[in-house]
ROPAPA-623110 format. One line per field, with one value per residue: residue number from 1; x negated, y, z of N, C-alpha, C in turn; chain. Coordinates in Angstrom, 3 decimals. Each point is the difference from the previous one (the first is absolute). Last residue first. Layout:
# ROPAPA-623110
i [NUM, ...]
n.u [X, ...]
n.v [Y, ...]
n.w [Z, ...]
ca.u [X, ...]
ca.v [Y, ...]
ca.w [Z, ...]
c.u [X, ...]
c.v [Y, ...]
c.w [Z, ...]
ch [A, ...]
This chain:
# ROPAPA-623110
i [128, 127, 126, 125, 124, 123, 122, 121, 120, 119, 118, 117, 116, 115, 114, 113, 112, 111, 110, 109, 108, 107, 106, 105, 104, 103, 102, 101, 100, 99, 98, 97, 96, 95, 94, 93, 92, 91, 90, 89, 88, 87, 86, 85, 84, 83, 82, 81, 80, 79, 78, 77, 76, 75, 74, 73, 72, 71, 70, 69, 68, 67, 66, 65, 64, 63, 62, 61, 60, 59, 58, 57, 56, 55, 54, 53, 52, 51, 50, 49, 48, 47, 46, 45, 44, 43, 42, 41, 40, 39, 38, 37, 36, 35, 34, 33, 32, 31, 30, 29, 28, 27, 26, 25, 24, 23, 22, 21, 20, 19, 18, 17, 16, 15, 14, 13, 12, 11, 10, 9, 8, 7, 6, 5, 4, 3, 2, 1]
n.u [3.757, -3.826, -4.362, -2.213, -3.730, -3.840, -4.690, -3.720, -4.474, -4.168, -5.201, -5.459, -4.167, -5.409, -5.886, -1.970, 2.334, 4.891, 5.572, 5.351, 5.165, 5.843, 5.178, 5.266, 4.062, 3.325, -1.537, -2.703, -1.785, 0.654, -0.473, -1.626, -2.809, -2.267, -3.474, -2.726, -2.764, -3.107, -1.879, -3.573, -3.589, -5.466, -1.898, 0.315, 2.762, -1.926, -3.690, 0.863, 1.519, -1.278, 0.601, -0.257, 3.594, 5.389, 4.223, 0.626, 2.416, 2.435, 4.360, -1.097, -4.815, -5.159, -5.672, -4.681, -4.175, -3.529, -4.093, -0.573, -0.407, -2.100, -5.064, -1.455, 1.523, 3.085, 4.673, 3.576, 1.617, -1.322, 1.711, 3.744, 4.635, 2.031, 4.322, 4.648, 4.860, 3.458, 4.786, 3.212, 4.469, 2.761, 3.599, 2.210, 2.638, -0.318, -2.568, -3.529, -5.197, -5.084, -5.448, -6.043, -5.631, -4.679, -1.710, 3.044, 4.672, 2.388, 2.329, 2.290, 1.780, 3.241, 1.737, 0.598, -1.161, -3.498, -3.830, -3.447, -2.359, -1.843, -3.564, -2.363, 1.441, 0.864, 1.040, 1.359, -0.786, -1.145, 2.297, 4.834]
n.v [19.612, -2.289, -1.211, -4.317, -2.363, -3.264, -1.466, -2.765, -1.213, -0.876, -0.695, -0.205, -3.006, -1.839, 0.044, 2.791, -0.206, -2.025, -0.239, -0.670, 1.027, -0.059, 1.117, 0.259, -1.592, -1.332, -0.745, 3.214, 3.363, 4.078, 4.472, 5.151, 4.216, 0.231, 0.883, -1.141, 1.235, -1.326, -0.742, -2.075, -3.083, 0.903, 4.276, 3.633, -1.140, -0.981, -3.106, -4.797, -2.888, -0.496, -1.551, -0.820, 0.684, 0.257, -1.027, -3.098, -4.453, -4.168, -0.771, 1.962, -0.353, 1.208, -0.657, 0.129, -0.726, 1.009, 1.917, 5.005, 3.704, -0.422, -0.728, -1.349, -4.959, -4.072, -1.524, 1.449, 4.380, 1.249, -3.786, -2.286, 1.578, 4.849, 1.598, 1.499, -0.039, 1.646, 0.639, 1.939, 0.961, 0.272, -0.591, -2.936, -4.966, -4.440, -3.831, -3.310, -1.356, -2.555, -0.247, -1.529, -0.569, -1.273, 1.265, 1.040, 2.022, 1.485, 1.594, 2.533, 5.720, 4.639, 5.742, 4.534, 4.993, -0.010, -4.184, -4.577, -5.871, -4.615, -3.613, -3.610, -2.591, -3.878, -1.763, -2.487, -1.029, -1.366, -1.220, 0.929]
n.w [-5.576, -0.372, 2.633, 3.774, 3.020, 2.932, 3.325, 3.158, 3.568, 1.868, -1.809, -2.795, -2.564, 0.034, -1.483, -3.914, -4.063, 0.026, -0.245, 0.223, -2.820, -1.980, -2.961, -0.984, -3.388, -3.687, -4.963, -2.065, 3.920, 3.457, 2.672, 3.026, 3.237, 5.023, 4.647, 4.676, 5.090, 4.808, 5.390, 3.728, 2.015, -0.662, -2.867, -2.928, -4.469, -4.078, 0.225, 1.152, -3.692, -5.491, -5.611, -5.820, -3.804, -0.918, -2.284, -5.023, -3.179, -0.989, 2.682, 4.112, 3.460, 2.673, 2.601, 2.852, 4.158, 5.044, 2.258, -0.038, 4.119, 4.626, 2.035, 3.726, 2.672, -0.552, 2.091, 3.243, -1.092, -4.492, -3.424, 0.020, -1.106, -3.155, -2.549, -2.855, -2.889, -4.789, -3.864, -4.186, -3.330, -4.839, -4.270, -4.371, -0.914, 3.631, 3.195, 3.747, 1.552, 1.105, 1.647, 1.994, 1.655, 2.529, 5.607, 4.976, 2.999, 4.852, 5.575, 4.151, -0.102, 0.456, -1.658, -2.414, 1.885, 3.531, 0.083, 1.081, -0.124, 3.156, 0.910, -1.056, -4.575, -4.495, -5.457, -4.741, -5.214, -5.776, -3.785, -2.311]
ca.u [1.433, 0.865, 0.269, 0.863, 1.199, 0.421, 1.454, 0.575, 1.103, 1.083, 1.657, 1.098, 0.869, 1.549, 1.402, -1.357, -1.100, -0.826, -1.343, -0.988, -1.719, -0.917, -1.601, -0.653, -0.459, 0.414, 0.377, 0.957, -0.132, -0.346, 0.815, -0.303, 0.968, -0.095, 1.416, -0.123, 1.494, 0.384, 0.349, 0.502, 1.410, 0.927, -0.716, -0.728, 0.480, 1.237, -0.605, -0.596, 0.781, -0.296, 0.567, -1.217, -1.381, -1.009, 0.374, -1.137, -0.263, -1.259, -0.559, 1.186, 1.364, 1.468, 1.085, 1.005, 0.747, 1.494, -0.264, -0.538, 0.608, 1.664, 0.891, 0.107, -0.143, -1.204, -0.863, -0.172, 1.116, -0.056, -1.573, -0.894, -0.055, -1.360, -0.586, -1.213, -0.680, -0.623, -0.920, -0.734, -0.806, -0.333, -1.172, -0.143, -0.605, 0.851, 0.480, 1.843, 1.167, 1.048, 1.776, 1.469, 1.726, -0.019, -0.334, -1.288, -0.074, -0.363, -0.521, -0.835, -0.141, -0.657, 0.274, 0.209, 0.968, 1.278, -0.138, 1.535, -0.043, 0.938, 0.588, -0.153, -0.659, 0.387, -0.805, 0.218, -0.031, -0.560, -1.021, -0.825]
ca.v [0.459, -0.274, 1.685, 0.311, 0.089, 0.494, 0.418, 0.353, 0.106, -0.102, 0.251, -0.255, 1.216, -0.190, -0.277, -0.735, 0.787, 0.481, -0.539, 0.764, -0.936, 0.482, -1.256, 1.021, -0.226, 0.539, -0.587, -0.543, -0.211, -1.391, -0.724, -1.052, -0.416, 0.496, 0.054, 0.560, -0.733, 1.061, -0.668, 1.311, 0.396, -1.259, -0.760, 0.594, 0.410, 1.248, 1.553, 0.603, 0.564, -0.470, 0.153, 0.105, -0.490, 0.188, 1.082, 0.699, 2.071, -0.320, -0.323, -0.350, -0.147, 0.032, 0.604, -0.452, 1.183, -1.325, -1.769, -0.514, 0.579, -0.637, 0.869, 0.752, 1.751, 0.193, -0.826, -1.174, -0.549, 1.278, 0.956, -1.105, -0.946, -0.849, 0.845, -0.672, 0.377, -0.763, 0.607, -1.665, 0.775, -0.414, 0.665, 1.207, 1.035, 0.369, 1.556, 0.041, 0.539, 0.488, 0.088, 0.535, -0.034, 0.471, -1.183, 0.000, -0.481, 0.361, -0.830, -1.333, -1.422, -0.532, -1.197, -1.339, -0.156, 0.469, 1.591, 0.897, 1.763, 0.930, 1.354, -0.493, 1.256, 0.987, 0.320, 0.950, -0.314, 0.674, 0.078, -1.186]
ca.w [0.422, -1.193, 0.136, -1.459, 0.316, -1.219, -0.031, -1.251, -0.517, 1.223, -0.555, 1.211, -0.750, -0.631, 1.449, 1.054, 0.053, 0.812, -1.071, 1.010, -0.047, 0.510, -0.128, 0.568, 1.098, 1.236, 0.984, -1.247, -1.812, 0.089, -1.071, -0.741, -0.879, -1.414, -0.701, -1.312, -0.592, -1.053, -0.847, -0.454, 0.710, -0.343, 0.731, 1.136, 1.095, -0.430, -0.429, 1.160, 1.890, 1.238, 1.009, 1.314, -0.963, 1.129, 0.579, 1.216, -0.194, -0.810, -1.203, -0.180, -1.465, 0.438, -0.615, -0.573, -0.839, -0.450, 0.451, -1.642, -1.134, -0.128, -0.602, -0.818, 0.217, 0.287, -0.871, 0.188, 1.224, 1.073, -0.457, 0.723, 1.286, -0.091, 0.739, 0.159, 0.855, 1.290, 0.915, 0.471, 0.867, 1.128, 0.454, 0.325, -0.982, -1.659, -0.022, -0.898, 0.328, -1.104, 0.313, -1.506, -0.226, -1.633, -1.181, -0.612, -0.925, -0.878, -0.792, 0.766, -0.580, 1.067, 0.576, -0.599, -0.995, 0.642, -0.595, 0.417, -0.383, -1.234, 1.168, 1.142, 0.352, 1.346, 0.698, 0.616, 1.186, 0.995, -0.089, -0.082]
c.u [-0.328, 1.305, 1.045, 0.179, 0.345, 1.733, -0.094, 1.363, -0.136, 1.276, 0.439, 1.118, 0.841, 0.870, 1.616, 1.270, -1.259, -0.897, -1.185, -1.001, -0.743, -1.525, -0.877, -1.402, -1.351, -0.540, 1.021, 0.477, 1.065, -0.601, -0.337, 1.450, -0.193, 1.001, -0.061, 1.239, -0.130, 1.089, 0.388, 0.844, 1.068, 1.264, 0.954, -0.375, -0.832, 0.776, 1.405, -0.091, -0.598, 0.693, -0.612, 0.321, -0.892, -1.196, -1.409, 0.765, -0.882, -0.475, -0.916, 0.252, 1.261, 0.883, 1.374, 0.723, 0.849, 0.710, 1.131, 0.054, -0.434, 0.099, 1.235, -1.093, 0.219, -0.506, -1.326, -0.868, -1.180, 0.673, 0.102, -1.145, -1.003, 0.051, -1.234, -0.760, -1.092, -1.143, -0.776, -1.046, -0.409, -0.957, 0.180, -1.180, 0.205, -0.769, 0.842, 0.229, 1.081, 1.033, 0.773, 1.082, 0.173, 1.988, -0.132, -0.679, -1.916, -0.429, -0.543, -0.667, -0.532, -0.117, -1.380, 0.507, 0.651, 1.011, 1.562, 0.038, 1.234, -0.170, 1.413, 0.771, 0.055, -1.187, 0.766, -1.424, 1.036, 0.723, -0.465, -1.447]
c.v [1.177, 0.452, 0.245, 1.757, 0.595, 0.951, 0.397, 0.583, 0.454, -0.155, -0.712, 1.013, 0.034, 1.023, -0.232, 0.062, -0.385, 0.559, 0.745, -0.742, 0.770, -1.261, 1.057, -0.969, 0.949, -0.355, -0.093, -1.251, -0.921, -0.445, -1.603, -0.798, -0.868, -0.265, -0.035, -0.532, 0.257, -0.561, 1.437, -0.223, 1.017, 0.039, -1.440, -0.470, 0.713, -0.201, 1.017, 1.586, 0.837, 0.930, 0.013, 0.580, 0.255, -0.609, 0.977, 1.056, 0.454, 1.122, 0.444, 0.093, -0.034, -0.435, -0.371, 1.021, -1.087, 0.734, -0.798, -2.053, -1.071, 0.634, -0.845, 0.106, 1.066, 1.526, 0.329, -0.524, -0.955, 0.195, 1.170, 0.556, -1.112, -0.888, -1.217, 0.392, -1.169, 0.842, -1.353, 0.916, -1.372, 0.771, -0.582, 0.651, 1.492, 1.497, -0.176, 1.391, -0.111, 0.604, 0.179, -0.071, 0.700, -0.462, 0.453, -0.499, -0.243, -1.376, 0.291, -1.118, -1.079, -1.547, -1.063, -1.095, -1.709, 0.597, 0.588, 1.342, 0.923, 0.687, 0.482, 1.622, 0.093, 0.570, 0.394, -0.117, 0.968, -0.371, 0.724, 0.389]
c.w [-0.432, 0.149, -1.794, 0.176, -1.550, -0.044, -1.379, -0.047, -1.069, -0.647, 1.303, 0.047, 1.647, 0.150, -0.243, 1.069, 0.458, -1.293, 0.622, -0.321, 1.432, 0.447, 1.071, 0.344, 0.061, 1.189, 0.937, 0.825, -0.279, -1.887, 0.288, -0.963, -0.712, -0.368, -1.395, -0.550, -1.398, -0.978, -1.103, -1.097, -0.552, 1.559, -0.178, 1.619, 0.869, 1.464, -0.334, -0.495, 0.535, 1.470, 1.721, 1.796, 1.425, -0.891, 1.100, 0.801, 1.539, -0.094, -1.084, -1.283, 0.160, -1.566, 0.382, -0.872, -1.524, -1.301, -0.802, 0.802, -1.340, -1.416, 0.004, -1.145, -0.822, -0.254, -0.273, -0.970, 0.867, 1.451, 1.062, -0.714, 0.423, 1.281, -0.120, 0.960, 0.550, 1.303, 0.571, 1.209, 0.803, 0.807, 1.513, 0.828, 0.672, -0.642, -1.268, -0.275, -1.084, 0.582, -1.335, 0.800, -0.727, -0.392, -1.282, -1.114, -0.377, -1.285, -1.733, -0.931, 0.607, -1.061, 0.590, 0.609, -0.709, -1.054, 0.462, -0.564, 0.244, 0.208, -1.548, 0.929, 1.296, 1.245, 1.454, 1.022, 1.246, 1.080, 1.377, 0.266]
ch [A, A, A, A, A, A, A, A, A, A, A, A, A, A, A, A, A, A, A, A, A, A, A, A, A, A, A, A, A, A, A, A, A, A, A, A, A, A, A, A, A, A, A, A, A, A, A, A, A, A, A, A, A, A, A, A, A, A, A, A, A, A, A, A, A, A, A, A, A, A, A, A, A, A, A, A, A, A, A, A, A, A, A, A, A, A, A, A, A, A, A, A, A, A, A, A, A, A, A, A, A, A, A, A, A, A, A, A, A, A, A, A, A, A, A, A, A, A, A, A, A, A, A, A, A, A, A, A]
């Protein structure tokens, strides 16, 4: 819920990850369905319009955001561009996670300065 898709005038192409033509933007949430147990939550993120197309330089600190999963600080100030090392560039963060009391994997993208942005999500059960 909340925030915006975006589509992306050139796609991003990173040759391990794969080829994006579009990206998540805004202040969002995802509830994910999870039964009880462990999880491996990867997202991926790349910068598609600071240092690409947006305004001049300095690029590093322009877009920076947090990360929750249920209600727990996975990323505190998160900035793309500066840990990819430029924009376009897509990076990957991984975590162990639980669904809560609920059953559901609560993920928050909560801006900072500028909005929160998100190519994908893979959740995969690591319970077999």
């Amino acid at each position: 819920s909340g925030g915006r898709i975006a589509e992306l005038p050139d796609a991003i192409r990173d040759a391990r990850m794969g080829d994006f033509s579009s990206y998540r933007t805004g202040n969002f949430d995802y509830s994910i369905p999870a039964a009880d147990g462990n999880y491996r939550l990867r997202l991926l993120f790349a910068e598609p319009v600071i240092g690409h197309d947006g305004p001049p330089p300095p690029w590093f600190g322009q877009r920076l955001f947090d990360v929750y999963c249920n209600g727990r600080a996975l990323v505190s100030g998160l900035d793309i561009f500066k840990e990819a090392g430029g924009a376009y560039r897509v990076i990957e963060k991984t975590f162990r996670v639980k669904p809560d009391s609920q059953g559901k994997i609560a993920l928050s993208f909560v801006p900072v300065k500028s909005y929160a942005v998100l190519l994908a999500i893979e959740v995969v059960d690591e319970n077999w």
